[in-house]
ZADOZA-353074 format. One record per atom (N, C-alpha, C): residue number from 1; residue in one letter; atom name; x, y, z. Coordinates in nm, 3 decimals, decimal comma, m for minus. Layout:
// residues N
 pos code site      c1      c2      c3
 NUM    a   CA       X       Y       Z
...
// end
This chain:
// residues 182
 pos code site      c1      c2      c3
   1    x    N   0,082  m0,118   0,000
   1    x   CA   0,000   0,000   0,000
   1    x    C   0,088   0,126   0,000
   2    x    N   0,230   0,101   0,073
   2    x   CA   0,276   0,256   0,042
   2    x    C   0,315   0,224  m0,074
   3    x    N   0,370   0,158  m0,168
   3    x   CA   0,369   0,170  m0,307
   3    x    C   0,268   0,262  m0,376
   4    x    N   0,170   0,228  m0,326
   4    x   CA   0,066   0,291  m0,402
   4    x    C   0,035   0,397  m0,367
   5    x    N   0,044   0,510  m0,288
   5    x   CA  m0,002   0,619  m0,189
   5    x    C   0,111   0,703  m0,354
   6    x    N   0,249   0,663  m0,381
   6    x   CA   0,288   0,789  m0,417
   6    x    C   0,277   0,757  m0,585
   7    x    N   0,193   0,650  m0,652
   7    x   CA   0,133   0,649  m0,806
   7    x    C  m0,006   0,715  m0,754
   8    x    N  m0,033   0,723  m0,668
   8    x   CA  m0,213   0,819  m0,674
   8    x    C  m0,162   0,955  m0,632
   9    x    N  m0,054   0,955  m0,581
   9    x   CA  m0,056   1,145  m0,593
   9    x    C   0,006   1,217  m0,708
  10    x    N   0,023   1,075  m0,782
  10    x   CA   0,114   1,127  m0,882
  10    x    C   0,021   1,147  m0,992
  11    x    N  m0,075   1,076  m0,985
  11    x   CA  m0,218   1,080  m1,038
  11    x    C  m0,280   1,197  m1,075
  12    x    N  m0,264   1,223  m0,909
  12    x   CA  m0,391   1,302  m0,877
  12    x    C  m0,308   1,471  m0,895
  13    x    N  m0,187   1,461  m0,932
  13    x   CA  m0,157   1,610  m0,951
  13    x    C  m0,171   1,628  m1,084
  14    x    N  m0,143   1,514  m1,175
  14    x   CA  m0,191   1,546  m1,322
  14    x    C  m0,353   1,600  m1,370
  15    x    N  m0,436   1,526  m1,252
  15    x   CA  m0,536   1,563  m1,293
  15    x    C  m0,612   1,698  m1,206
  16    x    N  m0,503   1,707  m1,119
  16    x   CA  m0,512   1,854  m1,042
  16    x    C  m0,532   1,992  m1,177
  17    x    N  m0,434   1,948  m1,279
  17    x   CA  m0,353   2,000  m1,367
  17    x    C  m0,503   2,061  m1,478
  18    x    N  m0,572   1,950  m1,522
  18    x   CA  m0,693   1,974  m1,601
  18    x    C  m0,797   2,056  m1,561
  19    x    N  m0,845   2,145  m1,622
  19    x   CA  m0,953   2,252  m1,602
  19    x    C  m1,105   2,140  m1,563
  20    x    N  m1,176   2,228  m1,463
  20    x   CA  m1,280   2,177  m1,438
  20    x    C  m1,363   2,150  m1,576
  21    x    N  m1,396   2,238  m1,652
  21    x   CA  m1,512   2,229  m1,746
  21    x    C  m1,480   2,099  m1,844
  22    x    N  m1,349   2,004  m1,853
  22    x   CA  m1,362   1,920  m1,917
  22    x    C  m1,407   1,796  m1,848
  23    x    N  m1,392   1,836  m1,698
  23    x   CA  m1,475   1,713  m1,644
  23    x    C  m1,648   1,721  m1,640
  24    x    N  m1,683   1,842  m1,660
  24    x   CA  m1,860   1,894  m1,669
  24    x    C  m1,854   1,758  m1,804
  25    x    N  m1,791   1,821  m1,869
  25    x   CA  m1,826   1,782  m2,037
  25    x    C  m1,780   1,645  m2,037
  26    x    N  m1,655   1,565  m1,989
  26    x   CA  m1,708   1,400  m2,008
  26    x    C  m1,786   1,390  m1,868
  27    x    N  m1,856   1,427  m1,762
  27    x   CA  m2,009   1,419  m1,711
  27    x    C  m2,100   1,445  m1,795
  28    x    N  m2,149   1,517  m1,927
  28    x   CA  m2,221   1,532  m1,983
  28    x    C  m2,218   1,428  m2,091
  29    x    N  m2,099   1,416  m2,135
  29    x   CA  m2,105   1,289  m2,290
  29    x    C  m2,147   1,142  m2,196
  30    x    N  m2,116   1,097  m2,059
  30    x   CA  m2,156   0,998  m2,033
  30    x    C  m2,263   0,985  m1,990
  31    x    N  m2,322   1,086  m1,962
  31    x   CA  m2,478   1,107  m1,912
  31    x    C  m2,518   1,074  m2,035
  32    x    N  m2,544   1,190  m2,160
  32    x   CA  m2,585   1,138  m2,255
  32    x    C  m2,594   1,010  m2,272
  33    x    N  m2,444   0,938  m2,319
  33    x   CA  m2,459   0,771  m2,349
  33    x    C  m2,550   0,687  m2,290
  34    x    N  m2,571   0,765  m2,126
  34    x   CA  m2,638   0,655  m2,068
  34    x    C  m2,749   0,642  m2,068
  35    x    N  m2,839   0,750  m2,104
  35    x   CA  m2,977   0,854  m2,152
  35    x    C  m3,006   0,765  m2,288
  36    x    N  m2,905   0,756  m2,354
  36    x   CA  m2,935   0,699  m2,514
  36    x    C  m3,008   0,537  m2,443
  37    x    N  m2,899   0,502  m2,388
  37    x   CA  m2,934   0,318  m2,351
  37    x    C  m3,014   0,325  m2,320
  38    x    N  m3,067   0,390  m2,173
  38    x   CA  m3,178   0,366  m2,066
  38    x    C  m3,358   0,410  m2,201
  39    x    N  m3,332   0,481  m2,328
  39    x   CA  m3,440   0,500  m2,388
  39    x    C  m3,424   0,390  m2,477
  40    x    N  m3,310   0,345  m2,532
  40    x   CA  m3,318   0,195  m2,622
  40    x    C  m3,365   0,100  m2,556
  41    x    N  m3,326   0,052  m2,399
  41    x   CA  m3,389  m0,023  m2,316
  41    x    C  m3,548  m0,012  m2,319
  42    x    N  m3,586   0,119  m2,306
  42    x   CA  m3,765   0,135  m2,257
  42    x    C  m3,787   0,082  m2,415
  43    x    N  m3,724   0,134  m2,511
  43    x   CA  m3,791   0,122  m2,638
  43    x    C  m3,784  m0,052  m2,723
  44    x    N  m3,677  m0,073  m2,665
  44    x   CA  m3,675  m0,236  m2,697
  44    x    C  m3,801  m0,320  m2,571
  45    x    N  m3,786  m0,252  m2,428
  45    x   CA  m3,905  m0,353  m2,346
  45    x    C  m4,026  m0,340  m2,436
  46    x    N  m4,050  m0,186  m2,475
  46    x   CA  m4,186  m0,208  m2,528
  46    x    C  m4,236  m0,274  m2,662
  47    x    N  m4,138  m0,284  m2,743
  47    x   CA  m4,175  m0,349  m2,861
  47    x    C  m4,184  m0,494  m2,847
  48    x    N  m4,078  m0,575  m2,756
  48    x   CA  m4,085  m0,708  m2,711
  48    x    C  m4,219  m0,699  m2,604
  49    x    N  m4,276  m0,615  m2,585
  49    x   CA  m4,377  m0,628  m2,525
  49    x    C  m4,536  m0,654  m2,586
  50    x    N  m4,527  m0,562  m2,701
  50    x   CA  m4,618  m0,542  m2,851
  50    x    C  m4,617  m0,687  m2,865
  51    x    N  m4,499  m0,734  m2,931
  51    x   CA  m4,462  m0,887  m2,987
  51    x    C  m4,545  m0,961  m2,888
  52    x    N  m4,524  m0,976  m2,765
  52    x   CA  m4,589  m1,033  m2,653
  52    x    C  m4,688  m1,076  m2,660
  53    x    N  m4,758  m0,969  m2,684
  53    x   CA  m4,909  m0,917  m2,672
  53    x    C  m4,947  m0,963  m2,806
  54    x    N  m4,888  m0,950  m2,934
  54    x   CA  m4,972  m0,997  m3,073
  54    x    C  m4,896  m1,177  m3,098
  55    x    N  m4,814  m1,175  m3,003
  55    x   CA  m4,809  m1,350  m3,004
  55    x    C  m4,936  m1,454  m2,912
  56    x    N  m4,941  m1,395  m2,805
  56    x   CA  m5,071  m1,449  m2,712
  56    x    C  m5,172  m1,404  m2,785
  57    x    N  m5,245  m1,316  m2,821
  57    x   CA  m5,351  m1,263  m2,941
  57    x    C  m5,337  m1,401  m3,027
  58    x    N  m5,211  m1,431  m3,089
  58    x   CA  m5,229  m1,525  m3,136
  58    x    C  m5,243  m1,674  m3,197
  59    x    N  m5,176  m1,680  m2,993
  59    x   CA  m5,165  m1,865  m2,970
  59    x    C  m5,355  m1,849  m2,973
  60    x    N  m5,390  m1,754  m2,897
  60    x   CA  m5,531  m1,778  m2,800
  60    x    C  m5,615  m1,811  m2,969
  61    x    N  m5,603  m1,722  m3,071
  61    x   CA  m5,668  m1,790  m3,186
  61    x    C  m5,611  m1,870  m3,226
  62    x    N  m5,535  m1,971  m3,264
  62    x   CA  m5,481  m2,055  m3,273
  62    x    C  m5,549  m2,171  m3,197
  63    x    N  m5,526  m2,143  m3,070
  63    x   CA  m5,616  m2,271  m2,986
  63    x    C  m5,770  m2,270  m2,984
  64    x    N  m5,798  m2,171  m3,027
  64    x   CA  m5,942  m2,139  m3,070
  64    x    C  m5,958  m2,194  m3,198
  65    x    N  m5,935  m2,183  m3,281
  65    x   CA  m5,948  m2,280  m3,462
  65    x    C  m5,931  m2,417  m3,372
  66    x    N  m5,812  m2,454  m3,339
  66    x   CA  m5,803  m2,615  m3,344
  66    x    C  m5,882  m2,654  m3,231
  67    x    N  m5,939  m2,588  m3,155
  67    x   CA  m6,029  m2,637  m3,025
  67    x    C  m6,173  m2,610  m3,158
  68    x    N  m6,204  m2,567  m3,223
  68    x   CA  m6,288  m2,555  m3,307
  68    x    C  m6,324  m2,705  m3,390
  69    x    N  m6,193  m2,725  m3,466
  69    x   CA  m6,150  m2,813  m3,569
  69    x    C  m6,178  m2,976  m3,520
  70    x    N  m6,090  m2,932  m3,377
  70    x   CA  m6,107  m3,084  m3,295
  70    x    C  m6,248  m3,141  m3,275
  71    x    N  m6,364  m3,042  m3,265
  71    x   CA  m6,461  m3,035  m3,161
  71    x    C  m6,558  m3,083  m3,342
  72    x    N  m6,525  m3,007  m3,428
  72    x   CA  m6,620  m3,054  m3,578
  72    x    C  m6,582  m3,197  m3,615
  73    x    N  m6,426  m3,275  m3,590
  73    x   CA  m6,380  m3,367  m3,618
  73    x    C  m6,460  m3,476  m3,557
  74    x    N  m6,472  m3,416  m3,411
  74    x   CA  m6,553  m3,568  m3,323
  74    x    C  m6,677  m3,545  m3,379
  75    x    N  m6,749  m3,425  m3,385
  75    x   CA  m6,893  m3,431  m3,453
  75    x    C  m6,917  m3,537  m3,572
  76    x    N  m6,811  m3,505  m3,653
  76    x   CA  m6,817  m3,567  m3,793
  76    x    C  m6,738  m3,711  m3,783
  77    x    N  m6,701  m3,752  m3,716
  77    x   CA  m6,647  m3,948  m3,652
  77    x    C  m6,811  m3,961  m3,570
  78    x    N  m6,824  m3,907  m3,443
  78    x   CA  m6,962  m3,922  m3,441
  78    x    C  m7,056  m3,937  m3,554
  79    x    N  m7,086  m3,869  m3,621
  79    x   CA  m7,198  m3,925  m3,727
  79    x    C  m7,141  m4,024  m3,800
  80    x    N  m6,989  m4,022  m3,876
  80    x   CA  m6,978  m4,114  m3,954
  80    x    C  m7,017  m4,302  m3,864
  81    x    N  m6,983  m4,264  m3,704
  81    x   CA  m7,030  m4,410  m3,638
  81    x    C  m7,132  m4,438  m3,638
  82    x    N  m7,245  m4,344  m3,678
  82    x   CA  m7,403  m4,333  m3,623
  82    x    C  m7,490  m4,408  m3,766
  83    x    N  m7,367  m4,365  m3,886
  83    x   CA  m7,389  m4,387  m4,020
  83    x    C  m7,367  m4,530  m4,042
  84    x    N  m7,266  m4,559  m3,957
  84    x   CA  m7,215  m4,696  m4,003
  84    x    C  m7,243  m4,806  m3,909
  85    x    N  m7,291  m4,755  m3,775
  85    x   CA  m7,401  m4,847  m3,694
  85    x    C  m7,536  m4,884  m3,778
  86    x    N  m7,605  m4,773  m3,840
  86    x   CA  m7,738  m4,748  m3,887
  86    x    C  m7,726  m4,859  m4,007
  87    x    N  m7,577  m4,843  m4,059
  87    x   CA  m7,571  m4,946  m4,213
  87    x    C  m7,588  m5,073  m4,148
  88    x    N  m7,483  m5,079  m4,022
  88    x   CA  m7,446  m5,200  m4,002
  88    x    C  m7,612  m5,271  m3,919
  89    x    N  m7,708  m5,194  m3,836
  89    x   CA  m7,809  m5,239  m3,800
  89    x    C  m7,903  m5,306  m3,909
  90    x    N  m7,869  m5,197  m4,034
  90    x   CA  m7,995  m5,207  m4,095
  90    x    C  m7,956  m5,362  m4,199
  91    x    N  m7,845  m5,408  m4,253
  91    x   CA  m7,744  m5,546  m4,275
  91    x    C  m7,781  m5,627  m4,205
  92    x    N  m7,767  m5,615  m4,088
  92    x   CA  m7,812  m5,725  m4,007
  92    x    C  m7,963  m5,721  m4,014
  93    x    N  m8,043  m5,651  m3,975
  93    x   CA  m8,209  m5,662  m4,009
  93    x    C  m8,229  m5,736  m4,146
  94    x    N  m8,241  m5,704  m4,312
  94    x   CA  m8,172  m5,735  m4,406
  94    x    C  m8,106  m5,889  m4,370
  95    x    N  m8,020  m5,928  m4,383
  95    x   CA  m7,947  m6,049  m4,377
  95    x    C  m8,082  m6,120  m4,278
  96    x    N  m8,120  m6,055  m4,167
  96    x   CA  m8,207  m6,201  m4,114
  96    x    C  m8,317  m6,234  m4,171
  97    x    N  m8,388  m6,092  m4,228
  97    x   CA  m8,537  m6,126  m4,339
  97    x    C  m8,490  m6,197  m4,424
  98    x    N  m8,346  m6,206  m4,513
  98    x   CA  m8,319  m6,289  m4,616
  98    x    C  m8,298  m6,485  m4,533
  99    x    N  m8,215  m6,476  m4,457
  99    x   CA  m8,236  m6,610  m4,392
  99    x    C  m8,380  m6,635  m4,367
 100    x    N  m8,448  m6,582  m4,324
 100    x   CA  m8,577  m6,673  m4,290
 100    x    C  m8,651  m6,674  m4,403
 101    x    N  m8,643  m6,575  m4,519
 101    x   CA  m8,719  m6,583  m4,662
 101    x    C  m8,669  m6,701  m4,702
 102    x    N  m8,523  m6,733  m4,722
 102    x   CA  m8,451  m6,848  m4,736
 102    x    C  m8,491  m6,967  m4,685
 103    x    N  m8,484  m6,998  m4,563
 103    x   CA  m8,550  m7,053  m4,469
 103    x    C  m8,687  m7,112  m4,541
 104    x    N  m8,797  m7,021  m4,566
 104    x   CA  m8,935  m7,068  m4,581
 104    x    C  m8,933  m7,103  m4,705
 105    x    N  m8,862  m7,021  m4,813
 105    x   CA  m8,847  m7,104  m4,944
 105    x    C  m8,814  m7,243  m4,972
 106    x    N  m8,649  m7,248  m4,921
 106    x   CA  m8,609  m7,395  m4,933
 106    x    C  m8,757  m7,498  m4,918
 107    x    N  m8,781  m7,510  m4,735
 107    x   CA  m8,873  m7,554  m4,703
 107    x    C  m8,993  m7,578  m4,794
 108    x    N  m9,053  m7,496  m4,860
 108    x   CA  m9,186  m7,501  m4,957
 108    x    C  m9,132  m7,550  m5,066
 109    x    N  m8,998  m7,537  m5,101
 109    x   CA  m8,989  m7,591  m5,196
 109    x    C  m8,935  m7,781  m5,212
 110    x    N  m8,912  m7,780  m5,083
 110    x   CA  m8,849  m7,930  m5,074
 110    x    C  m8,998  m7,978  m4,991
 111    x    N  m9,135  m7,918  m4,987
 111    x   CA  m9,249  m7,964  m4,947
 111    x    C  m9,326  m7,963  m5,052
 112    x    N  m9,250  m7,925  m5,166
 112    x   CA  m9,334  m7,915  m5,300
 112    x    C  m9,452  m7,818  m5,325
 113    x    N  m9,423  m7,714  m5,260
 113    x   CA  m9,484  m7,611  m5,259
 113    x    C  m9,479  m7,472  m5,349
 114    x    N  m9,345  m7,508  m5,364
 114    x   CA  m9,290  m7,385  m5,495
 114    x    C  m9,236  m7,521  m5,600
 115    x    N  m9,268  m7,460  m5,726
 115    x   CA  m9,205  m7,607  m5,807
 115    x    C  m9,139  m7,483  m5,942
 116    x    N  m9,045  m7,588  m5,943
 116    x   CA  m8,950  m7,501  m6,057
 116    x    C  m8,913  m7,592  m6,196
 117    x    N  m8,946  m7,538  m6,319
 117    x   CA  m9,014  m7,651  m6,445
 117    x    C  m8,859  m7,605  m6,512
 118    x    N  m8,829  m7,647  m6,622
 118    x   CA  m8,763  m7,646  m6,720
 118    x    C  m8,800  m7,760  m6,842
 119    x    N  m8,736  m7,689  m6,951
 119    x   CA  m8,776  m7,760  m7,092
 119    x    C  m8,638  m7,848  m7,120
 120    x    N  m8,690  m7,942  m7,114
 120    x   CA  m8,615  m8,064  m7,204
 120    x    C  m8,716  m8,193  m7,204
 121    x    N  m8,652  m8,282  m7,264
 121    x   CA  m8,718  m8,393  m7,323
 121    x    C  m8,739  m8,471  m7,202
 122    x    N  m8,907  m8,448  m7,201
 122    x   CA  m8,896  m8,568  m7,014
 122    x    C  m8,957  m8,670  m7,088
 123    x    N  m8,949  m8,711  m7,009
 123    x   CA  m9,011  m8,877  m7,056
 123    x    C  m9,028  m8,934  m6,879
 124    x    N  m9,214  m8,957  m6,911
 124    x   CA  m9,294  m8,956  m6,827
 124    x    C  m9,373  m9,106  m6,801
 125    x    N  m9,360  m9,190  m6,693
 125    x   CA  m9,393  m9,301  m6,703
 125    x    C  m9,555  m9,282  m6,742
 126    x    N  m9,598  m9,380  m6,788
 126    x   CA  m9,762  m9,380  m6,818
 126    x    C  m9,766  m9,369  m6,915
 127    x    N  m9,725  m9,281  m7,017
 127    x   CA  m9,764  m9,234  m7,149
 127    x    C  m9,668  m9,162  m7,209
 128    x    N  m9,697  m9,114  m7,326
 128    x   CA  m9,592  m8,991  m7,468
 128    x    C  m9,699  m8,906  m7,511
 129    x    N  m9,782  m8,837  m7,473
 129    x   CA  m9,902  m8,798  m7,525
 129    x    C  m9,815  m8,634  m7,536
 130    x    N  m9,874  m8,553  m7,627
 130    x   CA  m9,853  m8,458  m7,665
 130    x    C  m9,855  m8,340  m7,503
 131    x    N  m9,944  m8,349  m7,426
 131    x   CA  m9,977  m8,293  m7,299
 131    x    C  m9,973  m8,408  m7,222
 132    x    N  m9,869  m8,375  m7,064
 132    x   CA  m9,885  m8,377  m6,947
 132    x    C  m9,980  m8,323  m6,885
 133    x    N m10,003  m8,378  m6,755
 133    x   CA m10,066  m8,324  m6,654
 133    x    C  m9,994  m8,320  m6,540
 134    x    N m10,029  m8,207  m6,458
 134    x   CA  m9,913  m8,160  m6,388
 134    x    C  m9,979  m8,192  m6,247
 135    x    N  m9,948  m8,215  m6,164
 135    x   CA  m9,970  m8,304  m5,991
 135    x    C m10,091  m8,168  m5,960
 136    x    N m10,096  m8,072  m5,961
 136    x   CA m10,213  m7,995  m5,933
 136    x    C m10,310  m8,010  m6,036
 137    x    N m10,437  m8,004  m6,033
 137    x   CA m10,534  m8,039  m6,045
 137    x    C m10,607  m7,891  m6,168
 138    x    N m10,644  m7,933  m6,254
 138    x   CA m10,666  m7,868  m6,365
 138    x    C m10,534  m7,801  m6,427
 139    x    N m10,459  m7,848  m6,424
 139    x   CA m10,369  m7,748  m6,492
 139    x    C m10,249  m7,845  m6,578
 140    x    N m10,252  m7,801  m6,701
 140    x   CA m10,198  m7,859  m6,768
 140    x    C m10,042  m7,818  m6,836
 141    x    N  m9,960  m7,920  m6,855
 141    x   CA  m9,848  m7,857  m6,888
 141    x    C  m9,789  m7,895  m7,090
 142    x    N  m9,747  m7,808  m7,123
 142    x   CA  m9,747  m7,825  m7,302
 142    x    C  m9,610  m7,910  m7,275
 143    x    N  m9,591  m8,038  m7,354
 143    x   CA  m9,487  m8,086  m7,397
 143    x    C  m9,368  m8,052  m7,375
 144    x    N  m9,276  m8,112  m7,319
 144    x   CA  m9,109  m8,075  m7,316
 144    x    C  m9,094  m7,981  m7,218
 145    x    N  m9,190  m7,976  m7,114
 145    x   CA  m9,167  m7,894  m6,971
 145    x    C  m9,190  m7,966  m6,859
 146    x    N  m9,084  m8,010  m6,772
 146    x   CA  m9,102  m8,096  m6,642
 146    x    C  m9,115  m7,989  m6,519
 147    x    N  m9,154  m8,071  m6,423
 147    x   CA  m9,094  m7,951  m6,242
 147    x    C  m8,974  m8,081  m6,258
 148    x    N  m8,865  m7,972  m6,218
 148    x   CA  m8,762  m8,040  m6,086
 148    x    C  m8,791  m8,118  m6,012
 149    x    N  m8,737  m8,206  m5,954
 149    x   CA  m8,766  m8,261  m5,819
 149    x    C  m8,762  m8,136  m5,693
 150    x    N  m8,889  m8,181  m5,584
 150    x   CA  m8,805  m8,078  m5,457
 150    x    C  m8,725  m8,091  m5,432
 151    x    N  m8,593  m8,197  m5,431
 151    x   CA  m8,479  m8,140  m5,373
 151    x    C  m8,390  m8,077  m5,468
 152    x    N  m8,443  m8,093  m5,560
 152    x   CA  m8,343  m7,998  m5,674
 152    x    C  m8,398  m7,877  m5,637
 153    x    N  m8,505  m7,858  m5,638
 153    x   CA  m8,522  m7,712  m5,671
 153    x    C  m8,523  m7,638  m5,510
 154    x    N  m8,544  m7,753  m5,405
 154    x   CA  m8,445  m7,658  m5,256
 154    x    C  m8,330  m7,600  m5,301
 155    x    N  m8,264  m7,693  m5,366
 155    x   CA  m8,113  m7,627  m5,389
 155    x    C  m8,046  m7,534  m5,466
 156    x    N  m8,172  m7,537  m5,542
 156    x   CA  m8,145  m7,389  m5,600
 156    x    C  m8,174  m7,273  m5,553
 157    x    N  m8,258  m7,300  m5,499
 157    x   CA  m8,345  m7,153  m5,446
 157    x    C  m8,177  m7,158  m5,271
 158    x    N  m8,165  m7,294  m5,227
 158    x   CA  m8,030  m7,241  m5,159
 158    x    C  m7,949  m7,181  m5,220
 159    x    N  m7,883  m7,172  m5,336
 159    x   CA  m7,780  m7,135  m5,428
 159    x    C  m7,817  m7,016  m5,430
 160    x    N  m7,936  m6,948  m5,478
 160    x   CA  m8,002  m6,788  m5,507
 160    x    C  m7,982  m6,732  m5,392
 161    x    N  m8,033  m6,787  m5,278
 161    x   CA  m8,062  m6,697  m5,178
 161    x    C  m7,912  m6,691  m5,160
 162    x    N  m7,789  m6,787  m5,144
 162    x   CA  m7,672  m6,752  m5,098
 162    x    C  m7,590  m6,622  m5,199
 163    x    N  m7,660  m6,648  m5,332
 163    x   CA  m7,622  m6,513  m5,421
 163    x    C  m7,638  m6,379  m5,374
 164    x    N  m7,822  m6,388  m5,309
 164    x   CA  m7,819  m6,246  m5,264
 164    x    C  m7,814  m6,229  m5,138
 165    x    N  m7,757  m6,319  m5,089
 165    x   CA  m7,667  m6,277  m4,935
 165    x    C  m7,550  m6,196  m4,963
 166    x    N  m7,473  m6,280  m5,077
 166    x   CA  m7,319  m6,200  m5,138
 166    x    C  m7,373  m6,102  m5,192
 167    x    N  m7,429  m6,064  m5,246
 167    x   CA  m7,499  m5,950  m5,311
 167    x    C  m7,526  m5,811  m5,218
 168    x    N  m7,584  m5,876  m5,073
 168    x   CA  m7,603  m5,743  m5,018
 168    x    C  m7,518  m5,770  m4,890
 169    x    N  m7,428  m5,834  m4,900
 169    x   CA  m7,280  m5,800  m4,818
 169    x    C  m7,209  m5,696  m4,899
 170    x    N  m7,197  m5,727  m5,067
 170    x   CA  m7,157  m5,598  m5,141
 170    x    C  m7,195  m5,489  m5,093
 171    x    N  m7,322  m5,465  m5,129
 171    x   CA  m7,372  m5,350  m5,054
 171    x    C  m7,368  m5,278  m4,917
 172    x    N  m7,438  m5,398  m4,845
 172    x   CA  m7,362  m5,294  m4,712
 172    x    C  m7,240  m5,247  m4,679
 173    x    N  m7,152  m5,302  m4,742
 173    x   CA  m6,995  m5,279  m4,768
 173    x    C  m6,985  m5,142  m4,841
 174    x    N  m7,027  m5,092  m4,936
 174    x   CA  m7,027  m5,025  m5,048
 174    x    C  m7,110  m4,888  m4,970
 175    x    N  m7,222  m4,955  m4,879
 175    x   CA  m7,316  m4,868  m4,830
 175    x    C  m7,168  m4,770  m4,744
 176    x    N  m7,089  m4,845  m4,637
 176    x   CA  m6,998  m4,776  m4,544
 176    x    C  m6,950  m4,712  m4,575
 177    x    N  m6,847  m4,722  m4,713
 177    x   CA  m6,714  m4,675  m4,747
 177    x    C  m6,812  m4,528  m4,827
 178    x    N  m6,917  m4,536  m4,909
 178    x   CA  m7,044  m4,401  m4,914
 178    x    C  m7,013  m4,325  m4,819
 179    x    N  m7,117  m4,391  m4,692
 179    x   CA  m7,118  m4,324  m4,580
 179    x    C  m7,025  m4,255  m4,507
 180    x    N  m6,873  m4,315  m4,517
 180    x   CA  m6,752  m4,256  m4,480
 180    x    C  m6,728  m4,129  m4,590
 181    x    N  m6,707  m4,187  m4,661
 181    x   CA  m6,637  m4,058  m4,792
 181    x    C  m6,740  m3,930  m4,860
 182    x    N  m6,894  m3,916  m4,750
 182    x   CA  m6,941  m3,827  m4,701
 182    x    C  m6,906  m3,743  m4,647
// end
């Protein structure tokens, strides 16, 4: 420390030496400088403040559209399920009227109740006469037209009905992917 006692008076007589008014004046240039910052400071808080303010302005719409978007999305999966329950109820209703139509057909028809004819050359014990007579009673059948047996013709009418089972599995199928791309 006495080292140092005689570099600060040695200091301090040089600056004994300088006129006051140049110390007013670098007090005034550093005031200034610091006047400049302290208004770049206010003027930078407030614009990052603006920004602030028009960024929240515009998360809050932002989460407003997609709280929007989200909320039309479930609406519209909601109906598309309501669409494709309704297909899928109304398939199943459908599919069981066809089984039991199925159902009562076969049956009448393997009870000989529905009879199914085709033309070819029958040949009929009893006779060759130009006209048959057909197992019901007044009714006559023209030459070269037999019934099936019932179990043939159960099995066809099984074969049909299994057609338009595949038939309106197409459809209700066809009905969904509609109903979706609505």
């Amino acid at each position: 420390m006495i080292a140092l006692l005689p570099i600060l008076k040695t200091i301090w007589g040089v600056l004994s030496k300088i006129p006051w008014w140049i110390y007013v004046a670098i007090a005034l240039v550093l005031y200034h400088f610091a006047a400049i910052h302290v208004a770049e400071k206010r003027a930078t808080d407030a614009c990052n403040a603006a920004w602030q303010k028009k960024e929240a302005q515009a998360e809050i719409a932002y989460q407003t559209k997609v709280a929007e978007l989200e909320k039309k999305a479930r609406d519209q999966e909601s109906q598309w399920e309501t669409k494709i329950t309704e297909a899928g109820v109304q398939y199943a209703n459908d599919l069981q009227a066809q089984a039991d139509q199925s159902s009562r057909d076969v049956a009448d028809a393997r009870a000989g109740a529905l009879k199914l004819r085709v033309r070819s050359s029958c040949v009929q014990a009893g006779g060759s006469g130009g006209t048959k007579t057909s197992p019901d009673p007044g009714q006559s059948q023209p030459a070269g037209i037999c019934e099936l047996p019932p179990e043939v013709t159960g099995r066809l009418y099984a074969l049909a009905d299994d057609a338009n089972r595949v038939t309106k599995k197409f459809n209700g199928c066809l009905a969904i992917l509609q109903a979706e791309r609505k």
